[in-house]
C-alpha positions in Angstrom: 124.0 53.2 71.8 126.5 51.0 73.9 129.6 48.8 72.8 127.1 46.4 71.2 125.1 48.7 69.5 127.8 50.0 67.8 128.7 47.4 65.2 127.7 49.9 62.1 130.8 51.9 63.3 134.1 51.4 61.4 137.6 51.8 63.1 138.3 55.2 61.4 135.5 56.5 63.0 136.1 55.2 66.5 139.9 56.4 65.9 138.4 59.7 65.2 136.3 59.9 68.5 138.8 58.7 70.4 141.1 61.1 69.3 138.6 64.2 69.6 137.7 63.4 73.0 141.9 62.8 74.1 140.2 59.2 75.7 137.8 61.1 78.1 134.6 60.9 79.2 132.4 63.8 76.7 129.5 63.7 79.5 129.4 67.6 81.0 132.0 67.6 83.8 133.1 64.4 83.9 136.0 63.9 81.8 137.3 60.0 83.2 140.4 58.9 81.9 139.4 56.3 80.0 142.0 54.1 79.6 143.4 52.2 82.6 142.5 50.7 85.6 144.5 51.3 88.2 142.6 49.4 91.2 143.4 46.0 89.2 146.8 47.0 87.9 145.9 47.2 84.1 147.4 49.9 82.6 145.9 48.9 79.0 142.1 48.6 79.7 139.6 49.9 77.6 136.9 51.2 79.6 135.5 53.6 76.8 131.9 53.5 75.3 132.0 55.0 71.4 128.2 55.3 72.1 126.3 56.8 69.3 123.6 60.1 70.0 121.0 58.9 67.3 120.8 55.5 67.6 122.0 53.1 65.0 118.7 51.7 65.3 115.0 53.7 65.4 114.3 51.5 68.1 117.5 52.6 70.2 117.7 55.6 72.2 117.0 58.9 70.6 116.3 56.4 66.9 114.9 58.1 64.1 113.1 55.9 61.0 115.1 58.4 59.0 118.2 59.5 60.6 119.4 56.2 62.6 120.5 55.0 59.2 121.8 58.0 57.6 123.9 59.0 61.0 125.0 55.2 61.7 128.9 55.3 61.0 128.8 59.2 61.3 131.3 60.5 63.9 129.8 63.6 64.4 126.7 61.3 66.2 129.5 59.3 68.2 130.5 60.5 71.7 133.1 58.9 74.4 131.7 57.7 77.4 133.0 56.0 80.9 130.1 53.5 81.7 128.4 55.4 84.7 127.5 58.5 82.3 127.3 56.1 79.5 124.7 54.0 81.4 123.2 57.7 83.2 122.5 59.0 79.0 121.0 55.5 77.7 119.3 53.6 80.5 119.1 55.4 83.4 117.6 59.0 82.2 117.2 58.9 78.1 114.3 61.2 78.1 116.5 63.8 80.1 118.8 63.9 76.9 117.7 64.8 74.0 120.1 65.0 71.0 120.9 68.6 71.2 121.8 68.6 74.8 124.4 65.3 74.1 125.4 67.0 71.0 126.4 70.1 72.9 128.4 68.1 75.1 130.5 66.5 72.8 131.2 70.4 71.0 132.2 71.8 74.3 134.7 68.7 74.9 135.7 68.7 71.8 136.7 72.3 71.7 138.5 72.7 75.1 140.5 69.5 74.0 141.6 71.5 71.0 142.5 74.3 72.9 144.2 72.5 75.5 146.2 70.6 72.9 147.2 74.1 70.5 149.2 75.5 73.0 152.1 73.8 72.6 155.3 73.2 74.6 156.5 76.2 74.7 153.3 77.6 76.8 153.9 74.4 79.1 154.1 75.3 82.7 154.5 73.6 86.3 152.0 74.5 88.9 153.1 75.1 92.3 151.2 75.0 95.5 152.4 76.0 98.6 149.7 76.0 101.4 150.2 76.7 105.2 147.9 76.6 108.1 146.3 80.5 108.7 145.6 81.0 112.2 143.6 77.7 113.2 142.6 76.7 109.7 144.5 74.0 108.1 144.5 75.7 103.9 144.7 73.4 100.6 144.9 74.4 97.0 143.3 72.5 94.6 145.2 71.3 91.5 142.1 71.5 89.0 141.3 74.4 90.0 145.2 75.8 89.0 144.8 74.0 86.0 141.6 75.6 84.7 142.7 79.3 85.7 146.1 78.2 83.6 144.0 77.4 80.7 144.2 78.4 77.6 147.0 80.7 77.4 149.2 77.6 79.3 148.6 73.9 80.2 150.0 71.8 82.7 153.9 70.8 82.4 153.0 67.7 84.3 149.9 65.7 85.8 150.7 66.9 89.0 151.6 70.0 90.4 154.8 70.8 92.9 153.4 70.9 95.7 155.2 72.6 98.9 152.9 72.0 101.9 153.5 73.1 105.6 151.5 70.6 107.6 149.1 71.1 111.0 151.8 71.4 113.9 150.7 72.5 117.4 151.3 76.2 117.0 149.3 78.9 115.6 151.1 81.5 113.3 150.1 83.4 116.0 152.9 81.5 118.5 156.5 82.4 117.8 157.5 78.8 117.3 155.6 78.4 114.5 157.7 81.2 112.7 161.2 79.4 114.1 160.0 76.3 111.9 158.2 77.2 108.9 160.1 79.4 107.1 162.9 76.7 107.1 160.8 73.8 105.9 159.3 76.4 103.3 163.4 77.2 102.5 164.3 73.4 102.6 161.1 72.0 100.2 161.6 75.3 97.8 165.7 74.4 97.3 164.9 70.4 96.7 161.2 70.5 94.7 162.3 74.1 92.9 165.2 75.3 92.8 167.2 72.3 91.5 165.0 71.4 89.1 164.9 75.1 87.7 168.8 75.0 87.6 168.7 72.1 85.7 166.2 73.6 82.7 163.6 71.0 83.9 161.3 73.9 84.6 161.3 76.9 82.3 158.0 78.6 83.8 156.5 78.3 86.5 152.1 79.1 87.8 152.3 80.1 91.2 149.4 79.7 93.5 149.8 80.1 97.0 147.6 80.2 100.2 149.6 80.7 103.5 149.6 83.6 106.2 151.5 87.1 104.4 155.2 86.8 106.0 155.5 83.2 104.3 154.1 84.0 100.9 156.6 87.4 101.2 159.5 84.8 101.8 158.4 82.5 99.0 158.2 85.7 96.8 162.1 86.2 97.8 163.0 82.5 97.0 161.3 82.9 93.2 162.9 86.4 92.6 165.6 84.6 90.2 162.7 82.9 88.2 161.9 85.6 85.8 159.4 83.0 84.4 156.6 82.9 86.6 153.0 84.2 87.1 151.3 84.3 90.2 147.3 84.2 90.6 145.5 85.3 93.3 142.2 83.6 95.2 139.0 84.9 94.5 136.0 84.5 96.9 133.3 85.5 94.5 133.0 82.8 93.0 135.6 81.2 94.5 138.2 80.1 91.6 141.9 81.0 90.8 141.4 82.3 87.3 141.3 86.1 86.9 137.7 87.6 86.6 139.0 90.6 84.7 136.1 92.2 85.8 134.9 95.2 88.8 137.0 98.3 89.1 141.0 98.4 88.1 142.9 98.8 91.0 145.7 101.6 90.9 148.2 102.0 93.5 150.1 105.2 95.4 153.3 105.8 97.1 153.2 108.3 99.8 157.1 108.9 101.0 158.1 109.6 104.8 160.5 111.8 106.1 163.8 112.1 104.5 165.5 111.7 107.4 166.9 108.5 110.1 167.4 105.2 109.0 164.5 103.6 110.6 161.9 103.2 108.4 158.3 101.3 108.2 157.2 101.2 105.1 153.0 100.4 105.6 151.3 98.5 102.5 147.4 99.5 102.8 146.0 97.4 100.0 142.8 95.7 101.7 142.1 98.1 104.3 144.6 100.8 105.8 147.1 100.1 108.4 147.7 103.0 110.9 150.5 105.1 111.2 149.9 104.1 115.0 150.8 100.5 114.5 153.9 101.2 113.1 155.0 103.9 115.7 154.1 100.9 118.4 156.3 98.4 117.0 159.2 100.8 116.2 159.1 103.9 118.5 158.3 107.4 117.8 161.7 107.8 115.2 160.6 107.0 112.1 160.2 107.7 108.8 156.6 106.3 108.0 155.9 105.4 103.8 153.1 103.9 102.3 152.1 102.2 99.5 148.2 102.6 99.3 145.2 101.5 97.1 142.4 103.5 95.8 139.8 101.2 97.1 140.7 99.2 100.3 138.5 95.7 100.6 139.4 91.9 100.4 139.2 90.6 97.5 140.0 93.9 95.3 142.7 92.0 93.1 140.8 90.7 90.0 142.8 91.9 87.0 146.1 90.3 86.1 146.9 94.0 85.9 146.0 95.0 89.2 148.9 92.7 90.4 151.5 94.0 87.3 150.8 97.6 88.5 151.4 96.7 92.5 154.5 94.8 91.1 155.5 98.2 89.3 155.4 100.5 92.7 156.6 98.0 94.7 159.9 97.9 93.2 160.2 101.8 92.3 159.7 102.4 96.3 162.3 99.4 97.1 164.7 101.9 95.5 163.4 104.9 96.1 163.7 104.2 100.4 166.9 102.8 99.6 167.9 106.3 98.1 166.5 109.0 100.5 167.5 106.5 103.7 170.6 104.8 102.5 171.9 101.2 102.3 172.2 100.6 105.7 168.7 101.7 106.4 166.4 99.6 108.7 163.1 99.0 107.3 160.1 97.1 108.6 157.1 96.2 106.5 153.4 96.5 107.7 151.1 94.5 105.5 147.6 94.5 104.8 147.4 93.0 101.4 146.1 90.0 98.8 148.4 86.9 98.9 149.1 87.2 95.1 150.8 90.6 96.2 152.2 89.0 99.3 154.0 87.0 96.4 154.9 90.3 94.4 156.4 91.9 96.8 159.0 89.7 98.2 159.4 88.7 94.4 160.5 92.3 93.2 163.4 92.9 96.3 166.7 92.4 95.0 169.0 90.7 97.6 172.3 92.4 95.7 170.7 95.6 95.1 168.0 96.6 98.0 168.0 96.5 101.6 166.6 93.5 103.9 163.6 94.1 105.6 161.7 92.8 108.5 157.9 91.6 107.8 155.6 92.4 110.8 151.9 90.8 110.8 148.4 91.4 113.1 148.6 89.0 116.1 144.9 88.9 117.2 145.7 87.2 120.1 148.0 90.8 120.9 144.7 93.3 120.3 145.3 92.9 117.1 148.9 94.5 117.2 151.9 94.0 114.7 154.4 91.4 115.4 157.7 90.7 113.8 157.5 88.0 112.2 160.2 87.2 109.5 163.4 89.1 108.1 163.7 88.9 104.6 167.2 89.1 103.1 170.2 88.8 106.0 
């Protein structure tokens, strides 16, 4: 095994393994480019072992009197290695892999090549990340991990993803400067790294994955509404990944309408735990109209079907219009959250700027007892 024990191999086979593996590194979880070397400049080098399983030789690695022979130009007993797995499999470790355990490798590469690949360019799509600092925590979003909860049904437009990140600064989102800033450089990134290029029919759908405190996510929603061609995921904790468990309960939602009367309105979304009718009467005053859009099981971490976050979509918009026609145009409405970020997302996704009211987005300030602030207006 190794580029000099490879002479029995002819150069359809090694075209062949080449092309199976997409010029990666087969080895369980490494996947190495294999072409290229960017440290030195050369764009061109080979750095790829066409190793063999069975050795081309009994007296190689995992030989066989009777099958080294037999399996010697065979590419189903060739895999594509980068040389620290390549030297790891043969001279490191070859007792810890037997032929079954390599040959198992090479199947599973093989297949999510093939997978990757069948999609086509119409299921293309361009990831973007937009990460902010929550409360003292800076936030990242890693770009593998969008790729593999993308996987299979799309696969990445480009090699890297759009990436709209508001750095550290020296406020909290707790300090009301923070909230003079960010939106705007949240605004400014979306119009020049989005927006344009969407215009232009350089982006035809877009994976959404976003990690930032509520009011922003709400505002990115807003500045995707006109991209009908999106899909946003949502972070699980357990385990943490961005692809969809599709498993636990089904979340369903409700809509509990206030009084039909005034034009002040909170409208209170109680999706991870419930948000008080008393938080909303402290921020506003005792004359309002109190709604609610609640879940049937309140806890972080409750969105795990792509459903889930189709269904909160679905009430979301209904009560948009259904406050809009008890309380009129003109009616002032604040928005209490307690929800995912994926629905964060949703909901400022749904609003209609020509068609529904602006709202103002309050959030907890813990450093307040743990009382709503306003935050953000969303629309004019």
């Amino acid at each position: 095994m190794g580029k000099n024990g490879t002479r029995n191999l002819s150069d359809t086979t090694r075209r062949i393994v080449w092309a199976k593996s997409a010029g990666r590194c087969q080895f369980q979880n490494c996947n190495e480019p294999l072409i290229g070397h960017l440290v030195s400049g050369n764009l061109g080098a080979n750095k790829g072992y066409v190793a063999h399983i069975i050795a081309d030789s009994a007296n190689g690695p995992r030989g066989d009197e009777t099958l080294s022979p037999l399996l010697a130009n065979d590419h189903t007993n060739v895999m594509l290695l980068c040389d620290p797995c390549h030297r790891e499999v043969d001279r490191e470790n070859p007792d810890a892999y037997p032929p079954e355990r390599l040959r198992q490798m090479k199947r599973v590469h093989e297949a999510w090549v093939d997978m990757v690949l069948s999609a086509g360019p119409d299921r293309r799509s361009h990831i973007l990340q937009f990460s902010a600092p929550i409360g003292p925590n800076e936030t990242a979003v890693a770009f593998d991990d969008c790729v593999a909860a993308i996987l299979p049904q799309r696969t990445p437009a480009e090699a890297r993803p759009i990436e709209i990140k508001v750095k550290g600064m020296h406020y909290k989102d707790s300090d009301p400067t923070y909230w003079q800033v960010q939106p705007d450089v949240l605004r400014a990134d979306f119009a020049g790294k989005v927006l344009g290029r969407f215009e232009a029919d350089d982006i035809r759908h877009l994976s959404v994955f976003g990690l930032a405190p509520i009011p922003l996510l709400m505002e990115l929603g807003r500045l995707l509404s006109d991209i009908s061609v999106a899909d946003v995921y949502e972070l699980q904790r357990e385990p943490v990944q961005w692809s969809w468990p599709e498993d636990r309960e089904e979340v369903h939602f409700a809509l509990h309408r206030g009084a039909p009367v005034g034009k002040k309105v909170a409208l209170k979304l109680s999706i991870t735990n419930e948000v008080s009718d008393d938080a909303a009467v402290r921020a506003l005053g005792p004359d309002v109209s109190i709604w609610e859009i609640s879940s049937d099981i309140q806890r972080a971490g409750i969105i795990r079907h792509k459903d889930d976050l189709r269904r909160f979509r679905e009430i979301a918009r209904r009560t948009f219009d259904e406050i809009q026609n008890q309380h009129g145009r003109d009616v002032d409405l604040s928005v209490f959250p307690a929800m995912p970020l994926s629905c964060a997302i949703e909901f400022g996704r749904v609003w209609q700027p020509k068609a529904q009211p602006s709202f103002d987005v309050y959030d907890r300030n813990k450093d307040k007892g743990d009382m709503f602030v306003r935050r953000l207006r969303i629309g004019r």
